[in-house]
SELOKE-651886 format. One record per residue: x, y, z of N, C-alpha, C in turn. Coordinates in steps of 0.1 Angstrom, whole numbers, plus 5000, padded with zeros to 4 digits. Example, Ala and Ser with C-alpha at 12.3 -4.5 7.8 and 13.67 -1.06 7.14 Angstrom:
REM SELOKE-651886
R  n.x  n.y  n.z ca.x ca.y ca.z  c.x  c.y  c.z
R 5132 4943 5078 5123 4955 5078 5132 4967 5078
R 5128 4978 5071 5137 4989 5071 5129 5000 5079
END
This chain:
REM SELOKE-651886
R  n.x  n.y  n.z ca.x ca.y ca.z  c.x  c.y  c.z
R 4299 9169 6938 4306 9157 6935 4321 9160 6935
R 4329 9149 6940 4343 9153 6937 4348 9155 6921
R 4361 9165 6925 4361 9166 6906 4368 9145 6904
R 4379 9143 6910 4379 9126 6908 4375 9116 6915
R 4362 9113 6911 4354 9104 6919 4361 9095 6916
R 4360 9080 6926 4364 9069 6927 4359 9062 6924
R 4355 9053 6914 4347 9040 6904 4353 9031 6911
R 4348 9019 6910 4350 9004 6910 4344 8997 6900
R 4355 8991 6892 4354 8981 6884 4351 8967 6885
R 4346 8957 6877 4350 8946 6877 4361 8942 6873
R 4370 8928 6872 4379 8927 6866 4382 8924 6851
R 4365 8924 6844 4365 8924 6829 4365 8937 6825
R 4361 8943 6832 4357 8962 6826 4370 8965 6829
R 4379 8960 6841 4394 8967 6842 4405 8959 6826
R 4399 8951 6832 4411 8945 6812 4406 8953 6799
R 4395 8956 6796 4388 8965 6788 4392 8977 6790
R 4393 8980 6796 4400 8998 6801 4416 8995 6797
R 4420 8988 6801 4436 8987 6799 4437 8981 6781
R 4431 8972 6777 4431 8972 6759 4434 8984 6756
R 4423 8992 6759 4418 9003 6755 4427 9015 6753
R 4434 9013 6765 4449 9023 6769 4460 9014 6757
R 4461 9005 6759 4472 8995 6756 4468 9000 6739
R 4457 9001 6733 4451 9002 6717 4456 9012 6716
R 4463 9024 6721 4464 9032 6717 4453 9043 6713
R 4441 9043 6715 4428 9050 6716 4425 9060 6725
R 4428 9054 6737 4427 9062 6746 4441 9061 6754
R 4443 9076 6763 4458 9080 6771 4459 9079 6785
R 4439 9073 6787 4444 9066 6803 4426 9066 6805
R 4428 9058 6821 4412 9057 6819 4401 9067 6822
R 4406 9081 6824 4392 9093 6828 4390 9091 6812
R 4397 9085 6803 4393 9093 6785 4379 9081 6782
R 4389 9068 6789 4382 9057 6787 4366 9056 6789
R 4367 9060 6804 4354 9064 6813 4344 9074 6803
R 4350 9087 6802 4344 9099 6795 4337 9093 6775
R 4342 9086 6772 4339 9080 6759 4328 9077 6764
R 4326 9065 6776 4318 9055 6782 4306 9063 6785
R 4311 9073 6792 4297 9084 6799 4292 9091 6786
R 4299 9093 6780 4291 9099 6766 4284 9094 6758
R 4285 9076 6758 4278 9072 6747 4267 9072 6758
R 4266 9065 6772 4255 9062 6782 4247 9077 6780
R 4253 9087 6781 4242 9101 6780 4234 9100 6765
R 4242 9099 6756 4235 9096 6741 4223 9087 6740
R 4224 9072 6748 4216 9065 6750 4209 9065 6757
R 4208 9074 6767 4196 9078 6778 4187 9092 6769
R 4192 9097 6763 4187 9108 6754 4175 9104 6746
R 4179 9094 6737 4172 9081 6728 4158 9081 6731
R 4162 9074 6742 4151 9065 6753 4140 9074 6760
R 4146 9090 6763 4136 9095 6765 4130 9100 6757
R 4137 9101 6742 4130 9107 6727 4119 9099 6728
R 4120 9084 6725 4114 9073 6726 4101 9070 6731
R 4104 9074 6747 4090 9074 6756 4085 9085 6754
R 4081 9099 6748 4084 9108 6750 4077 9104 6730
R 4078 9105 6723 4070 9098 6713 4057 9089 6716
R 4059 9079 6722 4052 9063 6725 4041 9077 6738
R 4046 9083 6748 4037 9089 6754 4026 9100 6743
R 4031 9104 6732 4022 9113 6726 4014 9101 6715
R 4015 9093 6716 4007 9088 6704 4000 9079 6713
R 4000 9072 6725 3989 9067 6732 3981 9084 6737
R 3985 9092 6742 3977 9103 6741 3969 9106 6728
R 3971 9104 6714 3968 9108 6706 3953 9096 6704
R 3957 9089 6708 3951 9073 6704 3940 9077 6716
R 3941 9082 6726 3928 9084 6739 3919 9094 6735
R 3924 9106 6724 3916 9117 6723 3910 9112 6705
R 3916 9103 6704 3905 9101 6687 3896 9092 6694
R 3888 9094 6705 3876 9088 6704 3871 9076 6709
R 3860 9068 6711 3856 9052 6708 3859 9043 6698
R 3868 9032 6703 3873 9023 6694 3857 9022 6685
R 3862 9016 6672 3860 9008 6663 3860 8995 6658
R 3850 8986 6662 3854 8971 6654 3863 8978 6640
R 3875 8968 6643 3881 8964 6630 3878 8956 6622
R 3881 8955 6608 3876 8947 6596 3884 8933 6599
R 3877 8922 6594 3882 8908 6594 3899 8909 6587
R 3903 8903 6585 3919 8901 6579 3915 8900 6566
R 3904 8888 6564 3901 8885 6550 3897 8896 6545
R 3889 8905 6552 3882 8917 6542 3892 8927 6537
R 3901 8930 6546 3915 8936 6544 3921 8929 6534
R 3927 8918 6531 3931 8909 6525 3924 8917 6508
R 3912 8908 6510 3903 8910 6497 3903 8924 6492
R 3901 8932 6501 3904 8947 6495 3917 8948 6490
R 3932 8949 6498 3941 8946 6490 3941 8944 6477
R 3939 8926 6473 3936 8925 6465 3930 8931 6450
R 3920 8933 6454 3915 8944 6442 3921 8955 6438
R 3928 8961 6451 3938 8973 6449 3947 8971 6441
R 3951 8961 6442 3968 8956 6434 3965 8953 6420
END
């Protein structure tokens, strides 16, 4: 990849880049960009914690076995109940 690749913007993401510059936060837009790509890696990180959980507990849920009728609500309810 080139070291300065060339993006295209829209013209809301370009006024947002310039705020951004203009806020005094950032000193131009590779910083702007680089914030952007940072939180996007953070959030792709997440997502595969995520699936990557949700994949071990449907696995977990295939090797415990033959479902089980579950109990009515009311019986659940009524048990409750007594508990409390």
């Amino acid at each position: 990849m080139s070291r300065n690749p060339s993006i295209s913007m829209t013209e809301h993401q370009q006024a947002f880049v310039e705020r951004m510059i203009s806020s005094g936060r950032y000193h131009g837009v590779s910083e702007v960009v680089r914030a952007g790509l940072r939180l996007l890696e953070a959030h792709e990180e997440r997502q595969v914690a995520a699936l990557g959980g949700l994949q071990d507990l449907v696995q977990q849920a295939y090797e415990s076995g033959e479902p089980e009728p579950l109990e009515s609500l009311d019986d659940i309810i009524a048990e409750a109940e007594r508990k409390a």
